[in-house]
C-alpha positions, 0 to 999 in steps of 0.5 A: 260522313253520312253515306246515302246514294248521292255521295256513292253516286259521287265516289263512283264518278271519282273513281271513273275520273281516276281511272280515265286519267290514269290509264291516260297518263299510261298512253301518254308515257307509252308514246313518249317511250316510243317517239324519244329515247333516253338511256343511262349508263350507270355502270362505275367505268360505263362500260355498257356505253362506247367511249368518246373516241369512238363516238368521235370517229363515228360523225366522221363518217358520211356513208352507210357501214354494212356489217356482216357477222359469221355466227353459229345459231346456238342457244348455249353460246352466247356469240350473236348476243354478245355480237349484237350487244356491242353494234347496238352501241354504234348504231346509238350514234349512227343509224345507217350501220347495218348488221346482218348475220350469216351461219357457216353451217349453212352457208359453208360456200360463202364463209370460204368465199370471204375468207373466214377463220373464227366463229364469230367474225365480223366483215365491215364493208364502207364504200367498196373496202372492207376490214375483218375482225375476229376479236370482238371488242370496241378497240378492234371494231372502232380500230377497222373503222378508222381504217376504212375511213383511210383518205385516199389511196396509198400508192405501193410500188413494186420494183420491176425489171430484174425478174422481181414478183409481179403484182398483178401475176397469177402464177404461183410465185406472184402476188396477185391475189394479195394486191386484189386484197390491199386494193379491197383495203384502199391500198393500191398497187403498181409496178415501177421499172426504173429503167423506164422511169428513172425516178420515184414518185414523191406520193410513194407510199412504200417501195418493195423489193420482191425477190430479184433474178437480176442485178440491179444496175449502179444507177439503179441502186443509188435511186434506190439509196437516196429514196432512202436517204429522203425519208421512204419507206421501204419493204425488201423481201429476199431470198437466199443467196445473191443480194443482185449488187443491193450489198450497199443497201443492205449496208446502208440498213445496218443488216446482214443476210446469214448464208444458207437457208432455215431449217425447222424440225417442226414443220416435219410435226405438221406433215410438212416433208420440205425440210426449207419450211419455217414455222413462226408461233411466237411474235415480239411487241412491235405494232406490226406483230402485237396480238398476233395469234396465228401460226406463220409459214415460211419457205426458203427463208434466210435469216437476218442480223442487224450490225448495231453502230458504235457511236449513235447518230442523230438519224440512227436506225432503231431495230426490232426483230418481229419474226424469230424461229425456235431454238432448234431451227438453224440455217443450213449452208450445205445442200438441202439433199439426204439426210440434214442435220446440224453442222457446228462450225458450218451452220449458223445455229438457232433461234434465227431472225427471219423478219426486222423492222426498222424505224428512225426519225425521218431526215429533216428536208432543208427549208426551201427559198423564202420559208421560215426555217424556224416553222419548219423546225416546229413541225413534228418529226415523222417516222421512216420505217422499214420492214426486211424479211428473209422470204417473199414467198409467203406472200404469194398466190401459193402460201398467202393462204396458209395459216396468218400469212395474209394477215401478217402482209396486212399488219406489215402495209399497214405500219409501213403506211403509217395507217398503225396509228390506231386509237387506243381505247383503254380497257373497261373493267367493272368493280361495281359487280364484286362486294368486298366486305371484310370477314366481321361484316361477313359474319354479321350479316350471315348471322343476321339472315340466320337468326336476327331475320326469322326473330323479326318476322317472329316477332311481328307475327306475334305482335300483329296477332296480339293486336286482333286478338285485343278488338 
């Protein structure tokens, strides 16, 4: 081909045209990164991407989440990152969840305020209720959303009339600030005195027994009893001492209230001069208490049994102990004056049950007139469920605050009100980020970097001299 100036004129213009197209083809593939969005996880379990329960529960909610994150500002700890990494893949699915983050260093008033234990905790707040989580994994996220999402309000009723603690109370010994906490969580509470009332409201979502002063009268405890026998769930927190004419509950319950009060040397390591304080580090692996991390403190606390049946009945209830003592506490029946130490014979030796939960299959109510029992029968048994515990001061507006207390009330509500069902999202592992190779195939390839690949770059080097050398 003969090159002259018209055929460099016309190479010139090509390479303009290409120029032009290409740059706007670059344009058009910027604006189309910017106006859609396509992303592909490519990881063997998709572990960068969240699974189809939590997507699920994500179209079910209407209103804008606010997410709150306490974090230290920190280059070398990668708490905010990970943090974000992991909301990025709600808001993928719902665009009104809003995350914002707060230092503690600077803002120390605020992180107290919101009760705030770990760096790194998250506050989620939909519709004026909230949820902290401290282990930051989609599990525990999507878990707090779920409860949030709770329709309507469970009604928790404390018993009134016989010096029980007041719901509502602001003294020491009542349980005010915990109520303020449940309502903030859709639980809401009252008081019911059944002398009032002779009766129990069928929407009961549990009834609490909180440390009575009076006995209970005959008519009050076969309401009580027959609310149990209909499938109620119940939640008694006693103290040591008189049962207040409860003893046919307690049977009824299968449990036994050991006499005396526990007493923990270890609470004498932490500063805790009051030998009727007990210490709980270890927990079973029951829902109330699974994952449980935090230390809870206990004072004048009894210790429970439970006397298992002979022969099992269809509606037999099924025991677990949630909250033990250590091996060297025991439950001191003297007087808890001058120097105490272990009488055998007389007191009852440790590790001591301080906490149980029961649980059985919810008694069948009769068909009513005009139903089809068959269908009745179809329908999938519920539970009932029952927490017993030898103290309810670790509640109370003095010793919520210590240690896991808090947190511990909300895992027990939550069982009793059935609101444990959580979704189980299985863990993501990652075996697409190891190479298993076998000791040959090792050896080979090393020797291959060391020796065969220098050879070939040698090789060519030689060959492509060779070839210019020959023109």
């Amino acid at each position: 081909m003969e090159v002259n100036r018209k055929t460099r004129m016309q190479f010139r213009i090509q390479n303009l045209v290409f120029l032009v197209l290409f740059l706007t083809v670059i344009g058009l593939l910027a604006w189309l990164s910017q106006r859609y969005n396509f992303e592909s996880d490519w990881t063997a379990s998709g572990r960068n991407t969240l699974s189809q329960a939590s997507i699920t529960l994500l179209q079910r909610i209407p209103a804008p989440v606010t997410i709150t994150a306490f974090a230290r500002e920190s280059n070398l700890i990668p708490t905010r990152r990970n943090i974000e990494d992991l909301i990025q893949r709600y808001q993928k699915h719902k665009a009104d969840i809003k995350l914002t983050f707060i230092n503690p260093d600077t803002e120390p008033d605020k992180t107290r305020e919101m009760g705030i234990t770990v760096d790194g905790e998250l506050v989620i707040s939909y519709q004026g209720r909230s949820e902290h989580v401290t282990i930051l994994k989609e599990e525990t996220v999507t878990n707090a959303l779920q409860r949030l999402l709770r329709s309507g309000e469970k009604k928790v009723l404390f018993l009134s009339g016989h010096g029980e603690r007041d719901p509502e109370g602001q003294a020491n010994h009542d349980y005010g600030l915990l109520s303020q906490h449940l309502a903030a969580k859709g639980i809401k509470t009252a008081t019911l005195n059944l002398n009032d009332q002779p009766s129990i409201p069928e929407d009961t979502a549990v009834l609490v027994i909180a440390g009575p002063r009076l006995d209970y009268l005959d008519g009050e405890v076969e309401l009580i009893r027959n609310y149990l026998k209909h499938g109620g769930n119940l939640l008694w927190l006693h103290e040591p001492g008189k049962l207040y004419n409860l003893e046919k509950l307690a049977e009824d319950l299968q449990i036994r209230f050991l006499p005396g009060v526990i007493v923990d040397p270890t609470t004498q390591m932490l500063g805790i001069s009051d030998p009727s304080f007990a210490l709980v580090t270890r927990y079973g692996n029951h829902p109330i208490t699974r994952d449980f991390s935090f230390m809870t403190l206990f004072p004048r606390a009894s210790g429970i049994t439970f006397d298992k049946k002979a022969k099992e009945t269809p509606h037999a209830w099924q025991a677990e102990p949630i909250l033990q003592t250590v091996e060297r506490s025991w439950s001191e029946t003297g007087p808890l004056q001058g120097l105490i130490e272990f009488q055998q014979g007389a007191d009852v030796p440790g590790p001591l049950t301080l906490g149980m939960a029961l649980s059985r299959d919810k008694p069948v109510a009769e068909p009513e007139a005009g139903k089809d029992s068959t269908q009745e029968e179809e329908q999938p048994a519920k539970t009932q469920r029952v927490v017993i515990l030898g103290d309810g001061d670790f509640l109370t507006n003095a010793y919520l605050g210590n240690q896991g207390n808090q947190d511990l009330g909300f895992n027990i509500f939550n069982w009793l009100s059935h609101d444990d069902n959580f979704i189980a999202i299985p863990v993501t592992t990652a075996p697409d980020t190891e190479l298993h190779l076998s000791e040959t195939t090792w050896s080979v390839l090393g020797l291959f970097y060391l020796f065969g690949m220098p050879l070939l770059l040698l090789a060519s080097g030689v060959t492509i001299w060779l070839k210019r050398r020959k023109r």
